[in-house]
N, C-alpha and C positions, 0 to 999 in steps of 0.2 A: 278314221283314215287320215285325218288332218297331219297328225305326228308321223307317217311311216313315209318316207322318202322313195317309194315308188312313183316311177313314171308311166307304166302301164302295167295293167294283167293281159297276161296271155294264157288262153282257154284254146285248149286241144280237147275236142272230141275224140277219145279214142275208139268209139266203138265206129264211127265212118273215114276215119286216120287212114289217108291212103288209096280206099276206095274211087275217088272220084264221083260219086254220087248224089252230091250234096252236102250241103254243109249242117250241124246240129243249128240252125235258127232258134228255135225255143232256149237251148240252152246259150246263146249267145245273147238272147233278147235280156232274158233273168239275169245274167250280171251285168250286162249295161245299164238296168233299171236298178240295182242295187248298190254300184260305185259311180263316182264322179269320175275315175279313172279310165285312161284310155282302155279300152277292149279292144287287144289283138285276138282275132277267130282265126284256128289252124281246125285240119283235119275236113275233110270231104269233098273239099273245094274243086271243082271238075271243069271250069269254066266262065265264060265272063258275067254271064247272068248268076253264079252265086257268089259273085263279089259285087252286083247291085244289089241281089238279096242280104246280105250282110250288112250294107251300108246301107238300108231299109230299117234296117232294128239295131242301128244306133256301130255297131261295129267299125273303129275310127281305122286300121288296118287290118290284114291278113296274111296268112303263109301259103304263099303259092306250091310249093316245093314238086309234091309229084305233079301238080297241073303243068308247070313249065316244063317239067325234066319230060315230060311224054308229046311235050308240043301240042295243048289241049287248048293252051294258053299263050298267047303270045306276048310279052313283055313290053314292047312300044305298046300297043292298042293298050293294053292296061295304063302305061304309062299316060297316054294322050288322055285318057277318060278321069283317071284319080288322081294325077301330079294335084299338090297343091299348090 
C-alpha cells in the first residue's frame, strides 16, 4: 500500500445503503484493521449514535447523505462533536 497514492478508502455498504438503520460495523471494522488508510463508512448511517459507533472501530470519516437530506441528522451537532 506504500506505492499507491491514495488518501482514503471509502466503503459503502450496499446492502443498508440508504436505509437509515445502521451502519455495516463489522464490515467497517475489517478494513480498518487491514489498511493504514483513512476509512470513509457510507450506507446505513441513521443518526448520531452510528457515527460514534463508527468512530468506535476505527472509521476516520463518514457519508451522511440520506441522514441529513431527511433531517435525522443535524449538521452543526455533528459538526460540534467530530470537527477536528
Amino acid at each position: 500500500l506504500d506505492d499507491l497514492p491514495l488518501a482514503s478508502l471509502l466503503v459503502t455498504a450496499i446492502d443498508v445503503e440508504g436505509r437509515m438503520q445502521g451502519p455495516a460495523l463489522e464490515l467497517t471494522r475489517e478494513v480498518v484493521d487491514v489498511t493504514r488508510l483513512a476509512v470513509t463508512a457510507s450506507g446505513g448511517i441513521g443518526g448520531i449514535e452510528d457515527l460514534r459507533d463508527l468512530a468506535r472501530v476505527g472509521a476516520a470519516q463518514a457519508v451522511i447523505g440520506m441522514a441529513l437530506y431527511t433531517n435525522r441528522i443535524d449538521a452543526a451537532e455533528v459538526a460540534r462533536e467530530f470537527a477536528v
